[in-house]
C-alpha positions as CSV (number, residue, x, y, z in Angstrom):
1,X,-74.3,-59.8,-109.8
2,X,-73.6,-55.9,-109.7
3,X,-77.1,-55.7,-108.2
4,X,-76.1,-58.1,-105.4
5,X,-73.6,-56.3,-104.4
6,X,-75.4,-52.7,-104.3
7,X,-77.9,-54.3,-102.0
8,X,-75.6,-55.6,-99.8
9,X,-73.8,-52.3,-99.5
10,X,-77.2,-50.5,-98.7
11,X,-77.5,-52.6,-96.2
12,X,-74.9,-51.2,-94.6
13,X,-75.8,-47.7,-96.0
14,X,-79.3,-46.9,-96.9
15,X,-81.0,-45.6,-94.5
16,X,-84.1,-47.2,-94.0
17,X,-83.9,-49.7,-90.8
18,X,-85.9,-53.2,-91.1
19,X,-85.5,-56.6,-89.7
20,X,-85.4,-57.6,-93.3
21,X,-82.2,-54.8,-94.0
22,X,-80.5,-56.3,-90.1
23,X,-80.9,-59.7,-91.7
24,X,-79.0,-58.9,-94.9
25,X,-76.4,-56.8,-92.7
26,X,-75.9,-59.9,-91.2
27,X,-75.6,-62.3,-94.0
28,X,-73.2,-59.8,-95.6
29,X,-70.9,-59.3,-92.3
30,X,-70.8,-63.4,-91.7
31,X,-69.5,-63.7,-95.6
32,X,-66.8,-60.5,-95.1
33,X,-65.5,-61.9,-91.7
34,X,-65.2,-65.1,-93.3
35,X,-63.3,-64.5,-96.2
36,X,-60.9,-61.8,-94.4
37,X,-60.4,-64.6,-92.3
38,X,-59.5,-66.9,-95.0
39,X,-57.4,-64.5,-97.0
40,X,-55.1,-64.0,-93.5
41,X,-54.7,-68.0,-93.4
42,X,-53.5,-67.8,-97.0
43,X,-51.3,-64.9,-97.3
44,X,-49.2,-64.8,-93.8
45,X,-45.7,-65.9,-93.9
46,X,-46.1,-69.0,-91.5
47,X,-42.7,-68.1,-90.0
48,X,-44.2,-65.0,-88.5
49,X,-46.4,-64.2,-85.9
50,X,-44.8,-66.9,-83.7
51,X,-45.5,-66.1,-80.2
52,X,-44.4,-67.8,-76.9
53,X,-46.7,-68.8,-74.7
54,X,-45.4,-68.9,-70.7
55,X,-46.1,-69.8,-67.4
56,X,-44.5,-68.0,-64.1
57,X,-44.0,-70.4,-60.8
58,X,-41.9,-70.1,-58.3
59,X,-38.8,-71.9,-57.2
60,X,-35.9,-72.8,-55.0
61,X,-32.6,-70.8,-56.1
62,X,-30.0,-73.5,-55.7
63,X,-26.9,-71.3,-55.6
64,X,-28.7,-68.3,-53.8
65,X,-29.9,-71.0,-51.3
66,X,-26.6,-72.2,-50.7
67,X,-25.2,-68.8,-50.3
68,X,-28.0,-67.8,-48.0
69,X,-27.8,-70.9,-45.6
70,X,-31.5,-70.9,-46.4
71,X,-34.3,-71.7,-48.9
72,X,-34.5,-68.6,-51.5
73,X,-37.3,-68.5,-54.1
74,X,-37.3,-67.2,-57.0
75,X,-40.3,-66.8,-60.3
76,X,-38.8,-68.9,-62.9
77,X,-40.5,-69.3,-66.2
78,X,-41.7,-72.3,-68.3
79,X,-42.2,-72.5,-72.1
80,X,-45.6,-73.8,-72.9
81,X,-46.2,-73.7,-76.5
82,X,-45.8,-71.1,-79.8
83,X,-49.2,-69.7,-80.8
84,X,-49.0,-68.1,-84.4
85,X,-51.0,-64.5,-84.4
86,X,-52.3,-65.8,-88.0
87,X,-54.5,-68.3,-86.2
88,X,-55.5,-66.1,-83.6
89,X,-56.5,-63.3,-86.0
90,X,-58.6,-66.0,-88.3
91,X,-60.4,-67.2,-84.9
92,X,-62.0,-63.8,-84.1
93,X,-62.5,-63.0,-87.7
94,X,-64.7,-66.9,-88.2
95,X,-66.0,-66.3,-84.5
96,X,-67.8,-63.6,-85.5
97,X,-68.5,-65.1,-88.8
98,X,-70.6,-67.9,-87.2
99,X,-72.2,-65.7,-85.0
100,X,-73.9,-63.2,-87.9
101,X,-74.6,-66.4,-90.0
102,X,-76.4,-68.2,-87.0
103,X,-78.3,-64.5,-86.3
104,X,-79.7,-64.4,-89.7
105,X,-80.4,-68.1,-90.0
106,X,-81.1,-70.3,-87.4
107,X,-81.7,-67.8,-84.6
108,X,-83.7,-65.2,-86.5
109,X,-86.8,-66.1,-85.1
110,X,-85.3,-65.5,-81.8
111,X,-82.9,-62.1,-82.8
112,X,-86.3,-60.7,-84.3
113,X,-87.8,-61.0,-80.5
114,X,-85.0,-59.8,-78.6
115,X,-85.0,-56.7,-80.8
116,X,-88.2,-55.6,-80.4
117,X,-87.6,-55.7,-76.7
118,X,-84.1,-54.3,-76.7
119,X,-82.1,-56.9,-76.5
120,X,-79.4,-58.9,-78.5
121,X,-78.1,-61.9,-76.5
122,X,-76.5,-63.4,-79.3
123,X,-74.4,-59.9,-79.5
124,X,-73.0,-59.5,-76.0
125,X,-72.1,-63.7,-76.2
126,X,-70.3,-63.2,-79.5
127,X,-68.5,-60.1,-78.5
128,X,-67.0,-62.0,-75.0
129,X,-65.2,-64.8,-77.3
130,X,-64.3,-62.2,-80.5
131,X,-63.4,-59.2,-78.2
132,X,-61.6,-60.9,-76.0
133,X,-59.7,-63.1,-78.5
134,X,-58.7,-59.6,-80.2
135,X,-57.6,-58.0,-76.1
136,X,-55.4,-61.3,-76.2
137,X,-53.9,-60.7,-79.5
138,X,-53.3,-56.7,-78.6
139,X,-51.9,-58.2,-75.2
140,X,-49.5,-60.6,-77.2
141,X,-47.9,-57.9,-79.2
142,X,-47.6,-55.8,-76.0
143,X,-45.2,-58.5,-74.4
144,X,-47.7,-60.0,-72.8
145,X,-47.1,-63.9,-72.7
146,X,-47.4,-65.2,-69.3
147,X,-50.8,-67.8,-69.9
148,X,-52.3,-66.6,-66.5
149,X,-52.4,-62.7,-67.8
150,X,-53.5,-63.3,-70.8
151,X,-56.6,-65.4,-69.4
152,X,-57.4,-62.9,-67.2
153,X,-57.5,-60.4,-69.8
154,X,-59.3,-62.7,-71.8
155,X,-61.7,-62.9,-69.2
156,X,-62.4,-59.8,-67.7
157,X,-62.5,-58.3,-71.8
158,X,-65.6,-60.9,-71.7
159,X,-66.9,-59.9,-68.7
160,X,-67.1,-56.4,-70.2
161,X,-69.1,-57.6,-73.0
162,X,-71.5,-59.8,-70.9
163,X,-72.0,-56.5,-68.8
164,X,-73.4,-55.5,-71.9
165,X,-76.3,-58.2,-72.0
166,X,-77.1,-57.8,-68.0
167,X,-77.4,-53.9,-69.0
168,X,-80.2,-54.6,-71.4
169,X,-81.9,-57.8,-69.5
170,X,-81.7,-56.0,-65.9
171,X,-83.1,-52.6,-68.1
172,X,-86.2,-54.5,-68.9
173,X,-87.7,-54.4,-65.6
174,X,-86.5,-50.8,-64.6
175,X,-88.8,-47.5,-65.2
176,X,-85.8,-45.5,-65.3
177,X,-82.1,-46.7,-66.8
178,X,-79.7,-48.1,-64.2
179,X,-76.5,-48.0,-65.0
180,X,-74.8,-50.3,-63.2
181,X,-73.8,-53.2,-65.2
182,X,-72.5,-50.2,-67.4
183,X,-70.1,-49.0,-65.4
184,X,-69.4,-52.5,-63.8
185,X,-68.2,-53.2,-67.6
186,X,-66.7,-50.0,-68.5
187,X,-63.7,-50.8,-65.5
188,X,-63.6,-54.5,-66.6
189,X,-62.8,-53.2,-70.4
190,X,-60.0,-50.4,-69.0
191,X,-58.2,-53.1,-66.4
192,X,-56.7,-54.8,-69.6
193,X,-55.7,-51.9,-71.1
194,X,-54.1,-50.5,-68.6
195,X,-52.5,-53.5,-68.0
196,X,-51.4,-53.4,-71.4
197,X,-50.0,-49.8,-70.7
198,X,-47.7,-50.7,-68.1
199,X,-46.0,-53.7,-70.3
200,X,-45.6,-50.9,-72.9
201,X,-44.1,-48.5,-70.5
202,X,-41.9,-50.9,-69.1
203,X,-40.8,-51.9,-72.7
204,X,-40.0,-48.0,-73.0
205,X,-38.4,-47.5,-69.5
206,X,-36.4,-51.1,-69.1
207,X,-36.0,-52.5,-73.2
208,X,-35.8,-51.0,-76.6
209,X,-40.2,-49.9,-76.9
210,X,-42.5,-51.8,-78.8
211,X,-42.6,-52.0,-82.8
212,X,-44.4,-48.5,-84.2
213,X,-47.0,-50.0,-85.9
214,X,-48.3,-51.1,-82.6
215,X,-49.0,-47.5,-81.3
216,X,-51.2,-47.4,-83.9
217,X,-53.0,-50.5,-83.3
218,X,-54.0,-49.2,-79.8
219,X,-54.8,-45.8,-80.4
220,X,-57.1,-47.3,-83.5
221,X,-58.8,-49.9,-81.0
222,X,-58.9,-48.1,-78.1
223,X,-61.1,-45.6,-79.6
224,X,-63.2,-48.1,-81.5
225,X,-63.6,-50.2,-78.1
226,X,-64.6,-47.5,-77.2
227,X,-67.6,-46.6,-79.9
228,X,-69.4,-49.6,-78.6
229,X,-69.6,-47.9,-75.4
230,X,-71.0,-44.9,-76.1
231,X,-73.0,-46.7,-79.0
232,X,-75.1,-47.8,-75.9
233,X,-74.4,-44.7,-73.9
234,X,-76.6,-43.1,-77.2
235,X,-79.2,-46.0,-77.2
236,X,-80.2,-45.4,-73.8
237,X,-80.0,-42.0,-73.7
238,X,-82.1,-42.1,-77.2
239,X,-80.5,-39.4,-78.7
240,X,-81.2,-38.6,-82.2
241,X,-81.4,-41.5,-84.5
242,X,-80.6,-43.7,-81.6
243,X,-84.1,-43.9,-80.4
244,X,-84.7,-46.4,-82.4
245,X,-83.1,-49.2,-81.2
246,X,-82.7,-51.0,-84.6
247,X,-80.1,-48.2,-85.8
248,X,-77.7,-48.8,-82.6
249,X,-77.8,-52.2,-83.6
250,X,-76.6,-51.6,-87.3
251,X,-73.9,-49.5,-85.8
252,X,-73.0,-52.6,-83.8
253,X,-72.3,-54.6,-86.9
254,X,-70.1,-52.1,-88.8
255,X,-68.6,-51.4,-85.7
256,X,-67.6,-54.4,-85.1
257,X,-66.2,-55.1,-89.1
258,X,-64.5,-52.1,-88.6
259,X,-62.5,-53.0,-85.3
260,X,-61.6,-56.6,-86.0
261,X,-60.5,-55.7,-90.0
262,X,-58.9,-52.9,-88.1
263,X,-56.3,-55.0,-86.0
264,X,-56.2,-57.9,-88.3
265,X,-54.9,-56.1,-91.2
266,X,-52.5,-54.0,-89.1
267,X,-51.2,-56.7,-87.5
268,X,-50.7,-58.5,-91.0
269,X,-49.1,-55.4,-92.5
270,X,-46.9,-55.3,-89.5
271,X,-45.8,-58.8,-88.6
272,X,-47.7,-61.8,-90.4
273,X,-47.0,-60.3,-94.4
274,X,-44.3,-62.3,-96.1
């Protein structure tokens, strides 16, 4: 048993850099994603987390009307449901479960080929449900609960990641990098947190702030949303041990552990623990 687990942490350590050690990063990531996202099923208070989930329209002020003489309008808003952050936090950690199991299972075959020509589809699809789930979640505890902003941050965080696939795909017919679709997903990623920024200022400016513990949880994930950027940055630019595209992609998977234990277990400590 001891041996098993000191080749599963050289997977993530050692340094040599094989399909063979990807597949086995893999394996190991699906089974820790899994059971983090178990163990935040199990031990959140189910009486926390509870967030509202809205919808803005507009309509006729009655008494406004009648003073006016006229039709006034006015943005009302309309309770949809409650969404627990527990079951948000365990979708992102089993998204990304499935997604490492199927890599070093049933899609191997295929994630072997895509690596050899610079490519991981299954990635940049995985990252625009996991990602953005986690941008929804950060957008939650910022205030955020209208349903129409939190899908468009939802979907311009995946259109970010899927920026990431069209940079490697276009890249394979180009004799120099174009960077493009980089940049093209570099604004998509910033909208939502600036976005986020301005519901936190207003918090500041108009209300009492936001809870400390969510500083933190930006400041930690904006800097690790970050690393994936200039994790390709490095790839392309195939600086140091980043000529070999096998290593970026090992940085890939521990980046993403890191990041999604990251929020889950702050959010936890901060609102979901009993």
């Amino acid at each position: 048993m001891l041996a098993v687990r000191l080749s599963s942490l050289k997977a993530f350590t050692g340094s040599k850099i094989s399909y063979v050690n990807l597949r086995k990063m893999n394996l190991v990531a699906a089974a820790l994603h899994a059971l983090q996202g178990v163990a935040v099923l199990i031990l959140a208070d189910p009486s926390r987390g509870i967030e509202p989930i809205t919808t803005s329209y507009l309509t006729q002020d009655k008494l406004a009307s009648e003073a006016a003489g006229h039709p006034v309008l006015v943005t009302a808003t309309h309770h949809l449901f409650d969404l627990r952050l527990a079951y948000l936090v365990a979708a992102f950690f089993f998204i990304s479960a499935i997604a490492h199991w199927l890599v070093a299972n049933n899609y191997y075959r295929k994630y072997k080929k895509d690596l050899r020509q610079g490519i991981n589809r299954a990635r940049w699809v995985e990252y625009a449900f996991s990602a953005s789930t986690m941008m929804v979640g950060i957008g939650l505890l910022s205030g955020i609960t209208d349903s129409s902003s939190l899908l468009m941050i939802f979907g311009l965080t995946a259109v970010m990641s899927l920026m990431g696939w069209v940079m490697e795909v276009h890249n394979q017919t180009t004799s120099r990098t174009n960077w493009l679709s980089y940049l093209v997903g570099v604004v998509a990623g910033i909208i939502p947190w600036l976005v986020v920024a301005a519901y936190v200022k207003g918090a500041v400016v108009y209300g009492s702030g936001v809870p400390t513990f969510v500083y933190f949880i930006y400041a930690s994930l904006f800097i690790l949303f970050a690393s994936f950027a200039i994790n390709m940055y490095l790839q392309y630019k195939k600086i140091g041990h980043w000529s070999n595209y096998l290593y970026g992609e090992r940085i890939y998977i521990i980046l993403s552990l890191i990041a999604k234990s990251a929020l889950a277990w702050q959010i936890f400590a901060g609102t979901l623990r009993p």
